[in-house]
C-alpha positions as CSV (number, residue, x, y, z in Angstrom):
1,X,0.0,0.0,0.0
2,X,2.7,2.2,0.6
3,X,4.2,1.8,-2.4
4,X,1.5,2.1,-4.5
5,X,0.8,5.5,-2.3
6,X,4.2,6.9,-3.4
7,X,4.2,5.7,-7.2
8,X,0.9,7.2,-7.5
9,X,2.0,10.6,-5.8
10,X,5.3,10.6,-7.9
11,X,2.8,10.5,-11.0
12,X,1.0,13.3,-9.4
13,X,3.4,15.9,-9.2
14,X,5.5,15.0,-12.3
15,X,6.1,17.6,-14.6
16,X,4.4,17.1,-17.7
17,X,5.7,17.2,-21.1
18,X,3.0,19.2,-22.5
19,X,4.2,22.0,-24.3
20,X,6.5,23.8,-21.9
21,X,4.4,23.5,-19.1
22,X,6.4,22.8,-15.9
23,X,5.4,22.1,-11.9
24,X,2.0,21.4,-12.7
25,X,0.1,18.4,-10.8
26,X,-1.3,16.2,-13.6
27,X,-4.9,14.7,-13.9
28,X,-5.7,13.3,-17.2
29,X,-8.5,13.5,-18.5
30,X,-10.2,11.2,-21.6
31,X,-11.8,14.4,-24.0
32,X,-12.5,17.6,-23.5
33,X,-16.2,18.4,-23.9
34,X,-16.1,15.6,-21.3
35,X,-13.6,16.9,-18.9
36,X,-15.5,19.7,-19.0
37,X,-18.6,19.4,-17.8
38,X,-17.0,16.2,-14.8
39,X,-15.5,19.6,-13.1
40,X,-18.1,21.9,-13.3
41,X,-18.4,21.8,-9.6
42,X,-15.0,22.7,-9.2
43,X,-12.2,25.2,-9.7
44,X,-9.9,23.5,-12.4
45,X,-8.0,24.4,-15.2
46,X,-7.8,22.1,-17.9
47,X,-5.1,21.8,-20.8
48,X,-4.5,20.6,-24.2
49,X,-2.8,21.3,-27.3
50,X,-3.7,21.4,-31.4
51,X,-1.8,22.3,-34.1
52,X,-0.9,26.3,-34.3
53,X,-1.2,28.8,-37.7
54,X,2.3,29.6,-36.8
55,X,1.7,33.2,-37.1
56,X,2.5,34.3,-33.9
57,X,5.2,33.4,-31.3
58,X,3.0,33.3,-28.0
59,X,5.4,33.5,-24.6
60,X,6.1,35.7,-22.0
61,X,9.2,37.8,-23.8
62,X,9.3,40.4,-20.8
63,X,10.4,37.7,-18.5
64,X,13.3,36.2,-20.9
65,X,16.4,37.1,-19.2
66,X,18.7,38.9,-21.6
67,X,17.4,37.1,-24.3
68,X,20.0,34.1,-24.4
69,X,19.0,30.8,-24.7
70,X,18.7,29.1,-21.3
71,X,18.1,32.2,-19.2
72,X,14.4,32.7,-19.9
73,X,12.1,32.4,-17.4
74,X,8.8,31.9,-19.0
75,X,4.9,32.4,-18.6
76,X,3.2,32.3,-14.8
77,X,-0.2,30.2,-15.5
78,X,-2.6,32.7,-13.9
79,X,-0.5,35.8,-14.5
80,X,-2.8,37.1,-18.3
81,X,-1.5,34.6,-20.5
82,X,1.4,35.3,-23.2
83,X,2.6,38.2,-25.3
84,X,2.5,38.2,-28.6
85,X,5.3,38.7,-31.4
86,X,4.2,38.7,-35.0
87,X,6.0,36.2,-37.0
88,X,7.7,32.7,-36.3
89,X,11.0,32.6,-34.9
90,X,10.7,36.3,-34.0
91,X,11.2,34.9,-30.0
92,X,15.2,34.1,-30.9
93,X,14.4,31.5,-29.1
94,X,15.2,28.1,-31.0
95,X,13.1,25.7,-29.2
96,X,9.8,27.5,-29.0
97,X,7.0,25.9,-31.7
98,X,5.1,28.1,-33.4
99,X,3.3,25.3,-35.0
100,X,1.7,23.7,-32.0
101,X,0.0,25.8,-28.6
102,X,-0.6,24.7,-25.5
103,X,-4.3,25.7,-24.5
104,X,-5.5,26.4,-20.7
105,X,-8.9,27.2,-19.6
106,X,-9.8,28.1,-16.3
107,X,-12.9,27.0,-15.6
108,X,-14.6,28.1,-11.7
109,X,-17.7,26.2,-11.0
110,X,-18.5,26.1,-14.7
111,X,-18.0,29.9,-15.4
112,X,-14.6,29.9,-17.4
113,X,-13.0,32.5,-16.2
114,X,-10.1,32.5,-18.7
115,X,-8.0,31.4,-21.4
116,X,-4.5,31.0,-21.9
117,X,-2.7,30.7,-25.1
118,X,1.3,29.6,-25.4
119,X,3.2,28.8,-28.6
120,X,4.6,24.9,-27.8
121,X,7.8,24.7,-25.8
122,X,7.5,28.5,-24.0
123,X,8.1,27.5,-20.7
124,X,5.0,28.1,-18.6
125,X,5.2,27.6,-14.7
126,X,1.9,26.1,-13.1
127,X,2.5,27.1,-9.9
128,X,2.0,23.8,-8.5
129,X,-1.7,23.7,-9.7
130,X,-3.6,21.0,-10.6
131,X,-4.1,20.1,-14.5
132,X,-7.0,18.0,-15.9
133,X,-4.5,17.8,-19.3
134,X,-6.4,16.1,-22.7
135,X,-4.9,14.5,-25.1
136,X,-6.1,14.4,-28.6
137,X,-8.0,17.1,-28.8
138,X,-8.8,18.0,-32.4
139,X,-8.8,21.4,-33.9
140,X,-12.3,20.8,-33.9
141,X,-13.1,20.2,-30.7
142,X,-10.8,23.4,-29.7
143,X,-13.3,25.6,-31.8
144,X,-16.3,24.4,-30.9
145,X,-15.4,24.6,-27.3
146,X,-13.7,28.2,-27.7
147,X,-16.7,29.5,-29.7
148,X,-19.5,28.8,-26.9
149,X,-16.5,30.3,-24.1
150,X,-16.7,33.3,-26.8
151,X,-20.3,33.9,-27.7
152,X,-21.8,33.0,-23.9
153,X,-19.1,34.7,-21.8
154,X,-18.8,38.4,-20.5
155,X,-15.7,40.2,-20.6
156,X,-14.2,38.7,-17.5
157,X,-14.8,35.6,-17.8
158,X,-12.9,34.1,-20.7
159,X,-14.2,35.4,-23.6
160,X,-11.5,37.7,-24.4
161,X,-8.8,34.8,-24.5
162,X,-11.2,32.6,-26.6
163,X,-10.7,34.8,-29.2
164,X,-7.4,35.0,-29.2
165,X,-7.2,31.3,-29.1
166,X,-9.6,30.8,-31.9
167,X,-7.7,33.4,-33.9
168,X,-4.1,31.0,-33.0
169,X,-5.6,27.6,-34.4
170,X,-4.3,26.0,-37.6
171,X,-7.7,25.7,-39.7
172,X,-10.5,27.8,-42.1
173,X,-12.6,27.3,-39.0
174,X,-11.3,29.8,-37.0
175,X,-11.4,32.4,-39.6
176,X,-15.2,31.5,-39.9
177,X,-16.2,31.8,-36.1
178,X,-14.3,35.1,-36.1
179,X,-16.0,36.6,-39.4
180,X,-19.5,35.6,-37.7
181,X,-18.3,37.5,-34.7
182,X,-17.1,40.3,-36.3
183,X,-19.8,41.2,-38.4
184,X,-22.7,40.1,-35.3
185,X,-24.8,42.1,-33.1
186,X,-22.2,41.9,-30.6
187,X,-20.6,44.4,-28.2
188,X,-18.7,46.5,-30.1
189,X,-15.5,46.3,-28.1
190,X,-15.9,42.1,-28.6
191,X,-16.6,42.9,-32.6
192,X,-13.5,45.2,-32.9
193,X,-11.5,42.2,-31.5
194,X,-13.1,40.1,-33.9
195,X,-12.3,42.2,-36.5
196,X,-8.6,42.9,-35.5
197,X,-8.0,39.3,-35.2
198,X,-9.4,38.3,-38.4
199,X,-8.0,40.8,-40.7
200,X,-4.8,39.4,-38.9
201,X,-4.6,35.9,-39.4
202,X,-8.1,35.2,-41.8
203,X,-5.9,36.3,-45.1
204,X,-7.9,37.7,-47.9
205,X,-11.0,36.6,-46.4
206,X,-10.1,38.0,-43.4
207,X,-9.0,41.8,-45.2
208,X,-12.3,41.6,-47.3
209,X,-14.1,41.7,-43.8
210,X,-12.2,44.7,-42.0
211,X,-12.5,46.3,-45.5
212,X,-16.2,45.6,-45.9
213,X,-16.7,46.6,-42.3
214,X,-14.5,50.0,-42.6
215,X,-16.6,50.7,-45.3
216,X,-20.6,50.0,-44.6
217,X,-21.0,49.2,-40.9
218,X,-23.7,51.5,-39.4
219,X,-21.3,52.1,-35.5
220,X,-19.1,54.8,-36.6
221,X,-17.0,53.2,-33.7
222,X,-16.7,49.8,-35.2
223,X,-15.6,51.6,-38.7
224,X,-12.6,53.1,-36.8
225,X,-12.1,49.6,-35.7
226,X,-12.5,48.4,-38.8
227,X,-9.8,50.9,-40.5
228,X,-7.2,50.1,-38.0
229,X,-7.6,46.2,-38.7
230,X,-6.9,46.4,-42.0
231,X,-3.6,48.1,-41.3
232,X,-3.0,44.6,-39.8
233,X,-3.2,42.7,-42.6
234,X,-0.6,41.6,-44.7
235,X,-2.9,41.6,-47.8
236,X,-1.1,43.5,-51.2
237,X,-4.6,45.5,-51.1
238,X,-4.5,47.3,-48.3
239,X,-2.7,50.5,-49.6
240,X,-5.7,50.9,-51.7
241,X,-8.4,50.4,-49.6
242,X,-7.0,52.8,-47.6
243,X,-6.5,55.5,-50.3
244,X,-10.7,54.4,-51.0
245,X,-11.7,55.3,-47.6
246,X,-10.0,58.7,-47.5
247,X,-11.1,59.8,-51.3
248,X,-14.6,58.0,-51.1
249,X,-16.4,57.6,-48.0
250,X,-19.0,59.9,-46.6
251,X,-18.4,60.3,-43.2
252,X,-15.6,62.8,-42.6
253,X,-14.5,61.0,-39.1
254,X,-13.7,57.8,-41.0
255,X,-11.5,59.5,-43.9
256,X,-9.8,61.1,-41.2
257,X,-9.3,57.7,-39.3
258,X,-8.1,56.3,-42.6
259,X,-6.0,59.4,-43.0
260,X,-4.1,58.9,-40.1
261,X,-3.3,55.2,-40.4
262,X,-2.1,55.9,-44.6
263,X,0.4,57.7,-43.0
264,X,1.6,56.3,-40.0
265,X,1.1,52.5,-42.3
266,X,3.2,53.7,-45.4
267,X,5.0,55.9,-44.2
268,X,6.7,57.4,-47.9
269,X,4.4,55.7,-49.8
270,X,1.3,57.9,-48.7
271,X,3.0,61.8,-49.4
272,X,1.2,62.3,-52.1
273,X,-1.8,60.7,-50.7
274,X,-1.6,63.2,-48.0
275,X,-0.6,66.0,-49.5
276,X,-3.6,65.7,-52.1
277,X,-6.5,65.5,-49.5
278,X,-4.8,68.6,-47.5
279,X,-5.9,70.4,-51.0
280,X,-8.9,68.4,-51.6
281,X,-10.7,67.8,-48.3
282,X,-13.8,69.9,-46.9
283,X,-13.4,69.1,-43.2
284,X,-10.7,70.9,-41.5
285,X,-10.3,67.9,-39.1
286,X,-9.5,65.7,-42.0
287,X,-7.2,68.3,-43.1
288,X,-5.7,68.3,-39.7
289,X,-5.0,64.9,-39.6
290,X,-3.4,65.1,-43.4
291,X,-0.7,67.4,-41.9
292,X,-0.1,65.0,-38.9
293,X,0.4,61.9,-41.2
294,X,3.0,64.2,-43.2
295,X,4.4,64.9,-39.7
296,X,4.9,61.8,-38.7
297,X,6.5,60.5,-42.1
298,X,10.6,60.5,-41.0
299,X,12.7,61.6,-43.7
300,X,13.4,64.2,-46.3
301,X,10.6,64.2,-48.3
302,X,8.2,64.9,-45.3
303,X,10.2,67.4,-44.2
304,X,10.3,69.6,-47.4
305,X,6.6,69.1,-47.9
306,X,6.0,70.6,-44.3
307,X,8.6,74.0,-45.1
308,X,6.6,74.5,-48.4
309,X,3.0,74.5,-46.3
310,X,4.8,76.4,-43.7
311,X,5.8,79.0,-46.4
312,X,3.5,79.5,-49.0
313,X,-0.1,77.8,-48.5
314,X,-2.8,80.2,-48.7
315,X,-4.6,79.0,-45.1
316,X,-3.4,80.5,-41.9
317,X,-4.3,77.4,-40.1
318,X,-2.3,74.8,-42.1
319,X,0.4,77.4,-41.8
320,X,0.2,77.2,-38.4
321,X,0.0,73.8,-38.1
322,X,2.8,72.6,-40.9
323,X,5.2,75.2,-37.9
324,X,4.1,73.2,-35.1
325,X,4.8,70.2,-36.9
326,X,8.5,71.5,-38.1
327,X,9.4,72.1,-34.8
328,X,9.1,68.6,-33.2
329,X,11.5,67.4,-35.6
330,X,15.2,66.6,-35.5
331,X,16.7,68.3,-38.6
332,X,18.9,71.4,-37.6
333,X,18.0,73.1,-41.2
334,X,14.1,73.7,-39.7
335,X,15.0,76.4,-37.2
336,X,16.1,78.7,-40.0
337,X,12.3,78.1,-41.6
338,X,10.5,78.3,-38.4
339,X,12.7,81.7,-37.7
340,X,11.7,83.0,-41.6
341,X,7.5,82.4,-40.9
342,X,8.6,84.8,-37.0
343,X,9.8,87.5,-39.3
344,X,8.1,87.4,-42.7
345,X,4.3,85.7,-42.3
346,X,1.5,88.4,-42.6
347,X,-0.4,87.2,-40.2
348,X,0.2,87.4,-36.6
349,X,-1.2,84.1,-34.9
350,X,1.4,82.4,-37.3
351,X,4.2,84.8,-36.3
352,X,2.8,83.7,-33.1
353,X,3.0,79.7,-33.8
354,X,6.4,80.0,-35.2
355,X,7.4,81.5,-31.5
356,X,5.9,78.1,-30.2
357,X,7.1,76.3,-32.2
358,X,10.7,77.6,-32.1
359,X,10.4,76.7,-28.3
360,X,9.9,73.0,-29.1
361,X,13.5,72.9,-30.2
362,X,16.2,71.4,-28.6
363,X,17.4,73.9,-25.2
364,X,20.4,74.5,-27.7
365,X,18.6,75.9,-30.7
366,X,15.2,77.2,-28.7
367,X,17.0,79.4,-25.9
368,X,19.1,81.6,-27.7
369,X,16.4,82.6,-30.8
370,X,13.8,82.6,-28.2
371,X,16.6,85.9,-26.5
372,X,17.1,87.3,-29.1
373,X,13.2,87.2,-30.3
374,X,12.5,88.8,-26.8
375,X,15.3,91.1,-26.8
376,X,14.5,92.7,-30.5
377,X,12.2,91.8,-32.8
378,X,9.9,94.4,-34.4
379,X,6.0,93.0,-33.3
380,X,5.6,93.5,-29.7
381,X,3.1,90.5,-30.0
382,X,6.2,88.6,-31.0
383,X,8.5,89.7,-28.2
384,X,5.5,89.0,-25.3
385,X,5.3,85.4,-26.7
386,X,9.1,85.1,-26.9
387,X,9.1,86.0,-23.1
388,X,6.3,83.9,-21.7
389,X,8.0,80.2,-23.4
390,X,11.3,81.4,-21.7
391,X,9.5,81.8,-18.6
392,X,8.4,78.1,-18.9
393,X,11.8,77.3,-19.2
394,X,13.8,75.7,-15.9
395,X,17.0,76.9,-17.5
396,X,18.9,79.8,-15.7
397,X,20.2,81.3,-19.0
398,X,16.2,82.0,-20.1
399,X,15.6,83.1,-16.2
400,X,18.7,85.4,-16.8
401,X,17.3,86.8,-20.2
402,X,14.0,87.7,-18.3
403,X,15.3,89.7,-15.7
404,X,17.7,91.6,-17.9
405,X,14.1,92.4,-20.2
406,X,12.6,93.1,-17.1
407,X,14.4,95.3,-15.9
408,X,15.4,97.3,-18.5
């Protein structure tokens, strides 16, 4: 008897070879549906794995050492499930699987309560806890299970993770379930998942949805959803479904989300794109957002096109906000524009901006023009605003250019 004791509590608290998972008490149980519903009257977790889409490395990257083989760490069971780098192999580490993940639902009473994703071999520590583990499980089985954790639960009990899982598994299923979720009667922040994931890992299918969805669904929320999804797929058409949105749609707030993502999405690519609707566009907002993307485009190019708005376009405000723009970048060349629009712009709110924006320079560049503005330039306007951005400076050489103005 007390052999048999010890064998079968040596069996107990072996570590499994499922996946990574490590110090995790095994149960094992015969199939899932059915392992399911014999601990319904408890707090269990129950594992498996099925074969992965191998688009994602799933593991817990903040917790990898310094990156070298051997020192990682791992996943904590419990702890919100993995992170998530795009791409197989992206980990650097060799022995993690993209093509297989291990699955863990937590499962209180009957209520799950969450789900776990990890790509096969990221080491995940159990934390001693009990595991009813299943083998076999087909992909699905996985679905069908995730699905019902998906459509019944609330957002704190599981659903969230379902997703994600669903969205991980090696099969047309999965980009099915998360179509039917996406375009549903759902709540919108379990739809924009949906979406996200989809236009992800569903492939065309999966960009003709977050297009379709950008384009015709009635929740102006969901549409800015949608636009940001398709930024997330890898499909050659996204460039111009993008360019569709901001030269075609109605509803000025999703050009202008489609706006922003052209820019920040294809960087070089959408200039001209962006330059165009600046011209072309009714809605200042819109308008707005086409100087940002041009903003936010690193390079030459970019910068150029913001010194010629800054110079020569015929509307204060783009004017003003082409200087604002010019002045959070690095090149040393803008301060000489910025100082040009201080001393030369007819109108006196961009004089103004180019004072501001002259302050967003580096301490180097900002301190001495922002003197010398205060000290002598011609519009008085120009010399108050000069003095009240080196008065927001903590630098004793603008403190010391204050009093001297001050005083004299």
């Amino acid at each position: 008897m007390k052999i048999k004791g010890l064998v079968f509590l040596l069996l107990l608290i072996a570590v499994t070879a499922l996946g990574g998972l490590e110090n995790a008490r095994i149960v094992h149980g015969t199939n899932l549906s059915g392992t399911l519903q014999a601990v319904r009257a408890e707090d269990a977790w129950i594992a498996y794995e099925v074969p992965a889409s191998g688009s994602h490395v799933m593991c817990c990257f903040e917790w990898l050492g310094n990156g070298k083989v051997g020192s990682e760490k791992g996943c904590r069971l419990g702890s919100g499930g993995s992170s998530f780098n795009s791409g197989p192999g992206s980990s650097g580490l060799p022995r993690i699987d993209t093509s297989t993940m291990l699955v863990v639902i937590h499962q209180d009473h009957g209520e799950p309560r969450r789900v776990e994703t990890y790509s096969g071999g990221c080491p995940v520590d159990a934390g001693g806890k009990s595991l009813h583990v299943v083998d076999g499980v087909s992909a699905e089985d996985s679905l069908r299970t995730l699905e019902q954790i998906a459509a019944q639960g609330t957002r704190h009990s599981g659903r969230e993770g379902a997703l994600t899982a669903i969205a991980m598994h090696d099969s047309p299923r999965a980009t099915q379930i998360l179509e039917g979720f996406a375009t549903g009667t759902g709540e919108r922040e379990f739809r924009g998942q949906a979406v996200f994931w989809i236009a992800q890992t569903g492939g065309h299918r999966g960009f003709e949805v977050a297009r379709r969805l950008a384009n015709e669904d009635p929740d102006r929320e969901m549409r800015k959803k949608s636009v940001f999804a398709l930024t997330q797929s890898s499909d050659p058409g996204v460039f111009d479904a993008l360019v569709a949105l901001v030269r075609k749609h109605p509803e000025a707030e999703t050009r202008s989300e489609a706006l922003f993502w052209l820019g920040q999405h294809e960087g070089q690519r959408a200039l001209p794109i962006l330059r165009e609707r600046l011209e072309q566009e009714t809605s200042r907002h819109v308008r707005e957002k086409a100087i940002f993307g041009i903003s936010q485009v690193p390079g030459e190019e970019a910068s150029k096109m913001l010194v010629e708005l800054a110079r020569r376009h015929p509307d204060t405000y783009v004017r003003k906000q082409a200087l604002f723009w010019l002045g959070q970048r690095a090149e040393q060349r803008i301060a000489a524009v910025i100082r040009e629009s201080v001393d030369n712009d007819p109108e006196s709110e961009v004089r103004e901006a180019a004072v501001f924006a002259i302050s967003q320079r580096p301490p180097s560049e900002s301190i001495p023009a922002l003197i010398e503005l205060a000290r002598t330039h011609r519009d008085p306007n120009v010399r108050k605003k000069a003095v009240f951005w080196l008065s927001q400076m903590d630098d004793p050489r603008a403190v010391a250019a204050i009093e001297k103005i001050v005083l004299h």
